[in-house]
VEXROBA-511952 format. One line per 2 residues: number of its first residue (from 0); for each residue z, x, y of C-alpha. Coordinates in steps of 0.05 Angstrom, whole numbers, m for minus. Each point is the difference from the previous one (the first is absolute). Layout:
% VEXROBA-511952
NUM = Z:X:Y | ... $
//
This chain:
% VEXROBA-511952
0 = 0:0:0 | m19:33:66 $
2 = 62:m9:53 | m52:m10:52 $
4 = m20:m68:m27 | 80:m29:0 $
6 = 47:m2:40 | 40:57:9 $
8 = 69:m35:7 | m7:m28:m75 $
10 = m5:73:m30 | 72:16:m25 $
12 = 60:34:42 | m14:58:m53 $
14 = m72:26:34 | 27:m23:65 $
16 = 44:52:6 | 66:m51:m1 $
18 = 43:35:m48 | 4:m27:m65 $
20 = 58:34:m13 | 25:38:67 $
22 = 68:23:m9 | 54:13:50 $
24 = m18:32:65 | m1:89:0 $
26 = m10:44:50 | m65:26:13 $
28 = m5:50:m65 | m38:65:25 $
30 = 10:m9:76 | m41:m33:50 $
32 = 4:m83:26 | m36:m59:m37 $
34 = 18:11:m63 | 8:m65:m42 $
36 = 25:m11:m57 | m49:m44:m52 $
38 = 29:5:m74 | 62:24:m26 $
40 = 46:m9:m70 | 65:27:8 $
42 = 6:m18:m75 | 70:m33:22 $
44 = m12:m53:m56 | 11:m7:m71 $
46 = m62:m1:m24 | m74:21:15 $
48 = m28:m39:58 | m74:m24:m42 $
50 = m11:m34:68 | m9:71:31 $
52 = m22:42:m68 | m45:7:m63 $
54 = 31:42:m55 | m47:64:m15 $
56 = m14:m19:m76 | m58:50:m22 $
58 = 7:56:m60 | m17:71:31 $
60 = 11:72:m22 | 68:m5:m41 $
62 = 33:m66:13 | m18:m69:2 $
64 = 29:m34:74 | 43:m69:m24 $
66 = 28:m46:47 | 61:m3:m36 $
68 = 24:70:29 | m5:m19:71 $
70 = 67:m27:27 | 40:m11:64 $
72 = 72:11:2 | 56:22:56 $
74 = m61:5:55 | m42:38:m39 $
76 = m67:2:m40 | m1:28:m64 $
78 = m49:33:m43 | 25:0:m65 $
80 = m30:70:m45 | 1:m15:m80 $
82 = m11:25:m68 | m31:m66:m32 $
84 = m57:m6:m36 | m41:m54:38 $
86 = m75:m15:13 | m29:66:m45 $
88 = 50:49:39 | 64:22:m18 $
90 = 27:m4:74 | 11:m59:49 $
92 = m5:15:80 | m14:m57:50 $
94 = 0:m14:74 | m19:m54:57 $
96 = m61:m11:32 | m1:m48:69 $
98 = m45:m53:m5 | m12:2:77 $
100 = m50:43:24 | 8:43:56 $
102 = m30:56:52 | 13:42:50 $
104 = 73:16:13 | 58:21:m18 $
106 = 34:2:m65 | 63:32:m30 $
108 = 46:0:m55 | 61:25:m23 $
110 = 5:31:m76 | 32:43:m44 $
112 = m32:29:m59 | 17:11:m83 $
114 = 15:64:m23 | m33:15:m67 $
116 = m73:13:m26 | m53:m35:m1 $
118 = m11:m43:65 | m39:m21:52 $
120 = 39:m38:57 | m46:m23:59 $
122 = m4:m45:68 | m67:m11:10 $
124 = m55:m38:28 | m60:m40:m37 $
126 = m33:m58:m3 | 21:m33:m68 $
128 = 51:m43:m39 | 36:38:m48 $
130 = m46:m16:m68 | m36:57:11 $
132 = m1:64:34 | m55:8:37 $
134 = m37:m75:11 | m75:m9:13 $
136 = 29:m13:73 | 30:75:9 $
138 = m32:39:46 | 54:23:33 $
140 = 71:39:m15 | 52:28:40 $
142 = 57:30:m32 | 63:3:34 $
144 = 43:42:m52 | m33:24:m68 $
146 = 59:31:m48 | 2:31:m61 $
148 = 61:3:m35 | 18:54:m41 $
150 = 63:37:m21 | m7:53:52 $
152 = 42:m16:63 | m59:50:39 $
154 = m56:m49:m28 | 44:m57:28 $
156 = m7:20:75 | m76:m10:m7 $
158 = m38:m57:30 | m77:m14:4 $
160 = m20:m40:70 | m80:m22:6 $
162 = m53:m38:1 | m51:m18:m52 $
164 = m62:m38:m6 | m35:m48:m51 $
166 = m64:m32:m16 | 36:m40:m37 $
168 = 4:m17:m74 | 38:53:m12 $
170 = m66:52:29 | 32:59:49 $
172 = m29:4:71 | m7:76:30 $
174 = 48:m11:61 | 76:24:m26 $
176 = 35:35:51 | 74:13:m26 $
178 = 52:43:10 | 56:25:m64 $
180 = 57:33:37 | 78:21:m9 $
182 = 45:m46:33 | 53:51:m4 $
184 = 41:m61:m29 | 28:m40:m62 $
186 = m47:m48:m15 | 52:m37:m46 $
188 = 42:m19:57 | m10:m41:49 $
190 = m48:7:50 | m50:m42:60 $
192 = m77:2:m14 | m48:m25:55 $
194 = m78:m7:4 | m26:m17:77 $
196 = m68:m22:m22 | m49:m2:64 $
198 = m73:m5:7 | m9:75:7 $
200 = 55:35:m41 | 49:m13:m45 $
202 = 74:32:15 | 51:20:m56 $
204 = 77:m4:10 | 57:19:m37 $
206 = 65:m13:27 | m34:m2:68 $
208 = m29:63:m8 | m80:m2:11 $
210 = m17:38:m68 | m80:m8:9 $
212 = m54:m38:37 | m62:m14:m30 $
214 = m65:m15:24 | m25:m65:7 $
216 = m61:m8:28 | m51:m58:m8 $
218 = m40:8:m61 | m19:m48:m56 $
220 = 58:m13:m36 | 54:m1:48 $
222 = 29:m66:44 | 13:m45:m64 $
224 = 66:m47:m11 | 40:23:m37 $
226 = 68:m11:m49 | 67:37:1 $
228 = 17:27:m70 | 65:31:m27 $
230 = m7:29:m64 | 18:43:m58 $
232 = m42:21:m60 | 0:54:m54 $
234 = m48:37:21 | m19:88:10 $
236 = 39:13:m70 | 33:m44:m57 $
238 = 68:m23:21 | 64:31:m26 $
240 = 34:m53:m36 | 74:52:20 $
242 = m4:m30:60 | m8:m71:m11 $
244 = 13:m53:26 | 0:6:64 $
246 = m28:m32:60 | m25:9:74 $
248 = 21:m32:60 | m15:m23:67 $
250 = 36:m28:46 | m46:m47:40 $
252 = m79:5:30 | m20:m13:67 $
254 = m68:m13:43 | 3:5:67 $
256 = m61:m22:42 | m37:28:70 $
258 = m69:m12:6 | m43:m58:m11 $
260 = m79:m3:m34 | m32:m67:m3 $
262 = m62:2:m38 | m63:m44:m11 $
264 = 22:m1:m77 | 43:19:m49 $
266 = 81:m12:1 | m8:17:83 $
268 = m48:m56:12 | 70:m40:9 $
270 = m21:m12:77 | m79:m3:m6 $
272 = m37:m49:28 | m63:m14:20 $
274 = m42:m59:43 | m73:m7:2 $
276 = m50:23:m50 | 9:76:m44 $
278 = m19:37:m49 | 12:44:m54 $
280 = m27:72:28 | m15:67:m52 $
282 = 33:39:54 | 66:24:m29 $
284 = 61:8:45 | 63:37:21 $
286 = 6:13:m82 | m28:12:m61 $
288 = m36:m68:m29 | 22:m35:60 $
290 = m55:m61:20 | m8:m5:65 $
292 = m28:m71:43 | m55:m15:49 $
294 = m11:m58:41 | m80:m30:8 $
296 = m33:49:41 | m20:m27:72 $
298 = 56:m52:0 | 48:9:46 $
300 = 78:m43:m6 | 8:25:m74 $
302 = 70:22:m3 | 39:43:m44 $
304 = 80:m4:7 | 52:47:m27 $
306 = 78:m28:m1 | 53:46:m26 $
308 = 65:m20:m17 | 41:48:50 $
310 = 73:11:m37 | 20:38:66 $
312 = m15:m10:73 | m13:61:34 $
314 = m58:38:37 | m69:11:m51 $
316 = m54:43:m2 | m54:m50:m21 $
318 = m72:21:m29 | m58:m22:m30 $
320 = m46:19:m51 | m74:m1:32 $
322 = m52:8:m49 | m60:38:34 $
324 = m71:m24:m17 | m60:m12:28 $
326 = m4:m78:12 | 74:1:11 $
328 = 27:m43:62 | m9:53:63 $
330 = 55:m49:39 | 47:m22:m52 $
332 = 64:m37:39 | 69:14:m19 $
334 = 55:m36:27 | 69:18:m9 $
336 = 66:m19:33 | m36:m27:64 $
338 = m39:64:8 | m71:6:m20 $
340 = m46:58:m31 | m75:11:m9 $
342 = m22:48:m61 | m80:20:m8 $
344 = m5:m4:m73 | m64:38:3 $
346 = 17:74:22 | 45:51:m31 $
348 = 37:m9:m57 | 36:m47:m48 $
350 = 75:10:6 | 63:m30:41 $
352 = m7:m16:66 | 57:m7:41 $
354 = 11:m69:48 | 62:27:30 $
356 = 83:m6:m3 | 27:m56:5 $
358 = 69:m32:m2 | 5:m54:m51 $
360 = 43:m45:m21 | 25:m8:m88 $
362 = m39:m53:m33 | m67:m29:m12 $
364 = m11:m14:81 | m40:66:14 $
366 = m76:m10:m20 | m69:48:13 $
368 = m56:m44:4 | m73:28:m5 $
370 = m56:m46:35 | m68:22:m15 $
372 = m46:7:61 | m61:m15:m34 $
374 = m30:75:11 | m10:21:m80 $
376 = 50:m30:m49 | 69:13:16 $
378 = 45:31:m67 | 63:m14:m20 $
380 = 54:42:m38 | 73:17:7 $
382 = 48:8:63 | 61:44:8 $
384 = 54:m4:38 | 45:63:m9 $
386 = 70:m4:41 | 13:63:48 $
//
């Protein structure tokens, strides 16, 4: 269903950006103003919220991941570790995955790692449910904190931070920037793990500590939704059965929010709408696969409009995504906020193009509207607005 053909106040609170499961209120988590947060689970309960989570369920590498070893008790999520024989594998791991999807922004957790041999504790990012590990949907993965556990206390201080890319289906994509590093601490006590996930890079925390940035520029598999997952598998070398059971822990997950990206399609298209007669255009947008619309070229009053869902008042940096081409509109209107903008689609090149800073209010008042002059065919794609 395209968003731009319903109205955009009957797509759930979930792709509106209303927190399906905010939390209490926390300071701003890496410093700076704006910072909202969107989902939490403190794991204060008695059981797994299934409102919030899938269970990871698949059979990988040594163990077989069972629902039944995920548990919270005392404020805390556990990960049960187990000698069981169990789906072809004679070890059981498990872990959550959130069914919301999610983007840019910041997320952190708290956790504290098994000792033993034998495996593979991450927080991570991906696009999937928990049946399998990678689903024809992946095409992106960001992994917070990748640990391997073994018997060495040394081997325990080291964490892998990165980024890697899919074709999905399980086929590797060549961008994998990464970093495996020392954390000069022990892993198997507590400690704070944050990803700050932005359009350009991708930051690595722990404790607060900026550990690595990686690079994030556009290319075609980044800018997808995607899951939170907290997991354990046996996984690198067979588990040592001395140690088990066991279990790792985390304390709670947070997502904080900033920015805003409302798209012509996909889970952004929350605040897309259109008047007037479009199209479907081959152009591809701001990323990879992305269609792209075009109003009938010569016909002016065709209008494009772009609502986000603003958790935050505050002043924004607002852009949009011009798509260059010959028989583009050469005096494509932009209104915003009482202040108006005209963009020749014709010269230079496709990218953001800035409308200005403006003060705006929380909410779903704050709209960009595109009117097509009826010079060429006036695009449509995405708008930003990124809080300063």
């Amino acid at each position: 269903m395209r968003a731009h053909r319903a109205l955009w106040l009957a797509i759930p609170a979930v792709l509106l950006g209303a927190s399906l499961s905010a939390g209490p209120a926390h300071a701003d988590p890496i410093g700076g103003t704006g910072w909202t947060l969107a989902f939490s689970d403190e794991f204060s309960g008695t059981a797994v919220d299934t409102a919030k989570w899938n269970y990871r369920t698949d059979v990988k590498a040594y163990s077989a991941q069972r629902p039944e070893n995920v548990s919270v008790a005392d404020g805390l999520l556990n990960i049960n570790l187990k000698q069981e024989t169990y789906a072809g594998k004679s070890f059981t791991g498990g872990g959550l995955v959130s069914k919301q999807s999610l983007r840019y922004g910041y997320y952190e957790t708290r956790a504290k790692i098994n000792d033993g041999v034998g495996w593979h504790s991450a927080f991570w990012l991906m696009s999937g449910d928990g049946s399998t590990t990678l689903s024809p949907t992946a095409r992106t993965e960001i992994d917070g904190f990748e640990i391997d556990s073994t018997s060495s206390p040394a081997a325990l201080a080291t964490n892998h931070s990165g980024v890697h890319t899919w074709k999905g289906n399980g086929s590797a994509a060549s961008y994998n920037p990464g970093s495996t590093y020392n954390t000069g601490l022990d892993l198997r006590q507590w400690h704070v793990y944050g990803i700050d996930w932005a359009e350009t890079s991708v930051k690595f925390y722990v404790d607060g500590v900026l550990k690595y940035t990686a690079p994030y520029t556009p290319s075609q598999w980044t800018h997808d939704y995607l899951n939170i997952w907290l997991t354990t598998i046996g996984y690198g070398t067979s588990p040592n059965p001395a140690f088990l059971p066991s279990a790792v822990q985390f304390d709670y997950i947070r997502y904080w929010q900033k920015d805003y990206y409302v798209d012509n399609d996909g889970p952004a298209a929350y605040g897309y709408s259109e008047t007037g007669t479009w199209y479907d255009s081959t152009l591809t947008g701001w990323t990879y696969a992305s269609p792209t619309r075009y109003a009938a070229c010569g016909s002016a009053g065709n209008t494009a409009t772009w609502r986000p869902n603003l958790r935050s008042a505050g002043t924004y940096q607002v852009y949009v995504y011009t798509l260059v081409y010959a028989n583009s509109d050469a005096n494509a209107r932009y209104d915003i906020a009482g202040s108006t903008t005209y963009v020749n689609g014709t010269t230079g090149s496709s990218g953001w193009v800035s409308l200005g800073s403006f003060t705006l209010p929380a909410g779903t008042s704050t709209a960009v509207k595109l009117t097509s002059s009826g010079t060429g065919c006036a695009r449509a794609d995405a708008v930003k607005f990124v809080q300063v």
